[in-house]
C-alpha positions in Angstrom: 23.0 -4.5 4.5 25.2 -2.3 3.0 25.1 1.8 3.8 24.6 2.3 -0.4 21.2 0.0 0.0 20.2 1.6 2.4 20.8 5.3 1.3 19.4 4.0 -2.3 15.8 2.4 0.1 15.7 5.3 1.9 15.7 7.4 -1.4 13.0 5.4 -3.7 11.1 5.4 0.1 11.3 9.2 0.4 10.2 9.7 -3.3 7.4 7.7 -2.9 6.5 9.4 -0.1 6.6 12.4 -2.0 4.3 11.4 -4.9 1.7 9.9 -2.7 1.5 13.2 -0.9 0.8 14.8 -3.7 -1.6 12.3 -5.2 -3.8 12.4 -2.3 -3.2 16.3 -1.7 -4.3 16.6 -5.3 -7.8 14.5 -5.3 -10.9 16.3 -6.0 -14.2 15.5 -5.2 -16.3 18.3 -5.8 -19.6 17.5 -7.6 -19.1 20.1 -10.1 -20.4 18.6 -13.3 -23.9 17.5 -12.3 -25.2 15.9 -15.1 -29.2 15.8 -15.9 -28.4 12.6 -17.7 -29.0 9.6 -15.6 -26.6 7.3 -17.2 -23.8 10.3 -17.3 -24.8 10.9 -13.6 -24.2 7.3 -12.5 -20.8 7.0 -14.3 -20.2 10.1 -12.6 -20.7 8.2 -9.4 -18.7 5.3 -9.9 -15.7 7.5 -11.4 -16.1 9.2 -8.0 -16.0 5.7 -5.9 -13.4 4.5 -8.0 -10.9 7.7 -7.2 -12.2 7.6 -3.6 -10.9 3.8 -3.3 -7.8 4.4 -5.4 -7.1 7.7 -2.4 -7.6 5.5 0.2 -5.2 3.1 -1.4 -2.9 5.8 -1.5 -3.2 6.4 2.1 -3.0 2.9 3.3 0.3 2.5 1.2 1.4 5.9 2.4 1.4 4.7 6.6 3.3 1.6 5.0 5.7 4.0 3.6 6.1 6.5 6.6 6.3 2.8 9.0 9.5 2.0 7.0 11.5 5.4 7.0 10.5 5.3 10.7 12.3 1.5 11.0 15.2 3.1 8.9 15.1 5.8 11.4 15.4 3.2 14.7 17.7 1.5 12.7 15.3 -2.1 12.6 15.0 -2.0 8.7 15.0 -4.8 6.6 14.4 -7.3 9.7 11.3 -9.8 9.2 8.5 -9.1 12.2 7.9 -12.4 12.1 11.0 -14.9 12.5 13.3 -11.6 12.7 15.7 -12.9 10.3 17.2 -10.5 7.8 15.2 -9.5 4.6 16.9 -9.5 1.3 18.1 -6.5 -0.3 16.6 -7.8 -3.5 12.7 -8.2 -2.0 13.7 -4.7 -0.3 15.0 -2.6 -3.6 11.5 -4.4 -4.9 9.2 -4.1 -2.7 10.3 -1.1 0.5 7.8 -1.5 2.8 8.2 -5.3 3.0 8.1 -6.2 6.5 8.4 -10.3 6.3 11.1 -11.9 4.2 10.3 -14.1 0.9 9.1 -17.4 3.3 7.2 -15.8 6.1 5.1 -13.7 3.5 4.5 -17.1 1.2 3.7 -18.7 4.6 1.1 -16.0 5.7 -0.3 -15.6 2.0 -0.8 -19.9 2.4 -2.3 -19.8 5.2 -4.7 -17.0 4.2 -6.0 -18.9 1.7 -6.1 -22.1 3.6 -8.2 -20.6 6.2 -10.3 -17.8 4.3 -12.9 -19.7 3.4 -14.5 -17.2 1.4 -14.0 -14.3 3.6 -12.7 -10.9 2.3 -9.2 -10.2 3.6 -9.0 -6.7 5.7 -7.0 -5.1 2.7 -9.9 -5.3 0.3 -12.1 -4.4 3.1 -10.5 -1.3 3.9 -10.5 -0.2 0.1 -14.0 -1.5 0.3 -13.0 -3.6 -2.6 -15.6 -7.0 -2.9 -13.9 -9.7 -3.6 -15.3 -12.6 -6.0 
């Protein structure tokens, strides 16, 4: 991979760092505006879960984030953990924290749904997302 990829990753990595920092530095959930209203109260509520899974979200993305300046960092960037071939500079300008090329990640994402049978993959969990 060229040095100019890599400086350019290691910026749009380090900006996104940045901004998720911020975001989750920057949630509030202070019940301030107690309504007497049931209905207001309730959308109160689910305004509140809904910020509380989009932080945690945030968060999850953010280890991703702080994983791949730290492979930068060792120098093992841009290698796929599982056939450890290289990954391409296009899926990596797309997508930084991507840590299996283009065929291992279809592969996974097959085999998921061949073998899910219904269950709820451990990213929705997390978010505590339900999925349909």
């Amino acid at each position: 991979m060229l040095k100019t990829d890599l400086a350019k990753i290691r910026k749009l990595l380090e900006k996104t760092e940045l901004e998720l920092k911020e975001s989750i530095a920057s949630d509030d959930f202070s019940d301030d505006h107690r309504s007497a209203d049931d209905i207001d109260r309730a959308m109160e509520i689910n305004d509140r879960q809904f910020r509380e899974r989009l932080r945690a979200r945030d968060i999850l993305y953010l280890k991703k984030v702080k994983a791949a300046l730290g492979k930068l960092e060792k120098g093992f960037f841009g290698i796929c953990e599982d056939c450890e071939e290289k990954i391409s500079v296009k899926r990596l300008l797309t997508r930084p924290t991507a840590s299996l090329c283009i065929n291992c990640k279809e592969e996974q994402e097959s085999l998921s749904m061949k073998y899910s049978h219904g269950q709820q993959s451990n990213s929705l969990k997390f978010l505590g997302i339900k999925q349909r």
